[in-house]
N, C-alpha and C positions, 0 to 999 in steps of 0.2 A: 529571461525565461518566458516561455509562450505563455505560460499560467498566469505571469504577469500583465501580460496584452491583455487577455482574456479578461481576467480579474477589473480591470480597469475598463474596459470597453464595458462589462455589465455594472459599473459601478453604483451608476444611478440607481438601480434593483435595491440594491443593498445600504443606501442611502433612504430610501421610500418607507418613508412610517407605515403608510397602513398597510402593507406585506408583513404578516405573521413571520414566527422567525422558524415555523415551520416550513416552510415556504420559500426563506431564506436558505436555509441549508439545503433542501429540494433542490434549487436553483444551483448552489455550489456542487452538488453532487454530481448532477446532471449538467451543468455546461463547463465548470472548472476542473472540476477534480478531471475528469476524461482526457482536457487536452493534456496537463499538466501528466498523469501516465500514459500516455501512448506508446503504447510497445511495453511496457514495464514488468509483462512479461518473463521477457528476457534478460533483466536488467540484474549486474552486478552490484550491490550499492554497496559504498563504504558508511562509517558513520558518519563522516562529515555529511555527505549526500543527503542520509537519513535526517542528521539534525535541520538543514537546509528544507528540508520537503517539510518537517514537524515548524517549523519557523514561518514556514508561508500559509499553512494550513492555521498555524494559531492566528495569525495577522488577520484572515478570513473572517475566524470563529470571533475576534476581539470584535468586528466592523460590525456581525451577526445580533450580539448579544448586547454589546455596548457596552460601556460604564456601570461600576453598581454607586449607588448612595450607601454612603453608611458612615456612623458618628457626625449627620453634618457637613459629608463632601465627599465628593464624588472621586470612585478611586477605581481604578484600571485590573480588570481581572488577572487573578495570578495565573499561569500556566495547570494547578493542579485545579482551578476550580472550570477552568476550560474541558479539560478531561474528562470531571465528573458528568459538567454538564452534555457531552458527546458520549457518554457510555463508557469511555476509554476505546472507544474507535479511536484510528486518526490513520492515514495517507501509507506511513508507513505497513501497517498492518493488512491494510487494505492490497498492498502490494504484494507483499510475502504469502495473501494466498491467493491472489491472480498467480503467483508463482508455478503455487501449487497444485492449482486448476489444470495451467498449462502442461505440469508433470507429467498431470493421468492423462490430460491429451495427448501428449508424444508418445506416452507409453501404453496405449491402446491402438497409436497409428499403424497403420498396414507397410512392413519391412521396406517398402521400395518406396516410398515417399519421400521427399527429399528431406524435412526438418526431419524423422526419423532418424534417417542416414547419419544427418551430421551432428545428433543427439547422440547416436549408438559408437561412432566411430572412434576409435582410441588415436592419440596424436604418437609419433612412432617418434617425433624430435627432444630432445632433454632442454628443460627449460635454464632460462636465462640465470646466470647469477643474482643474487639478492634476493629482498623475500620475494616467495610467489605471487603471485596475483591470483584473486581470489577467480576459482571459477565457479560456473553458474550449479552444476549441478551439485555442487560439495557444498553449497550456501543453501539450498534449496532442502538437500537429505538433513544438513544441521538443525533446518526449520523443523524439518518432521522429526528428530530425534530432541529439540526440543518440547514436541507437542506429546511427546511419546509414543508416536506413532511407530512399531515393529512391522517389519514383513511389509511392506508400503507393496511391493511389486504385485503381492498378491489380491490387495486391497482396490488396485486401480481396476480392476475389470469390473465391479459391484458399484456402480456408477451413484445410485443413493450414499451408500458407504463414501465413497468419496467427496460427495456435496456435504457430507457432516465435516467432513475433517478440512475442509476447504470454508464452512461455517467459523468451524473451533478457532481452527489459525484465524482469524478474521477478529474473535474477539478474546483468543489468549491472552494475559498481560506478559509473560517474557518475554514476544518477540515484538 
């Protein structure tokens, strides 16, 4: 995985005592997390995918925070005290509303554009036997009807309006 280049090329950073651990995560924000979604956008993910992206991002936050002391010896942060301590951000969230974002993009673009076109366009062929494969825009309206977003089409033109709901997804905890 690139994130993993990445990740190890800046290692030393994150290695470096006297870099706050504000500072630290600044640094993952801005030079990891970005290669690691590129295009992500667009991206279908399964859970495996999900757990996989939640897995590299804690390895990160572990190297971030370090070790805690307690009773006497030093013990390896759980996954839930990671969370607390991020807000309950994390990668995955982060992604579902770039998703989002990208929606009200498409869905504000002017008809003869090309991602438009191939956003708008209905596929005329019957899909394959076995289950479906998930597509992008049924993953994405699942998001907003998890967030409880109604009438979303009408919602994308109100451009503030839709930086809140692209906030929300960001820090819901069901998705």
């Amino acid at each position: 995985m690139a994130g993993d280049r990445t990740y190890f090329a800046a290692i030393s950073l994150f290695r470096n005592g006297p870099l706050s651990r504000a500072t630290k995560i600044r640094l993952y924000k801005t030079l990891i997390r970005p290669v690691v979604t590129y295009g992500a956008e667009t991206w279908t993910m399964t859970k495996k995918e999900e757990q996989s992206l939640l897995i590299f991002e804690r390895k990160i936050f572990r190297r971030i925070y370090g070790p805690k002391y307690e009773d006497g010896e030093w013990k390896i942060r759980k996954n839930r005290e990671l969370e607390e301590l991020n807000k309950g951000e994390n990668i995955v969230k982060w992604i579902k509303g770039q998703r989002i974002s990208w929606l009200g993009h498409l869905e504000r673009m002017e008809e003869d554009r090309m991602p438009r076109k191939i956003f708008t366009q209905e596929l005329e062929e019957t899909r394959r036997r076995g289950r479906p494969r998930k597509r992008w825009r049924e993953e994405v309206e699942r998001d907003l009807q998890v967030l409880g977003v109604r009438r979303w089409r009408e919602l994308v033109i109100y451009r503030e309006k839709w930086r809140g709901i692209v906030r929300q997804a960001k820090a819901h905890r069901a998705l």
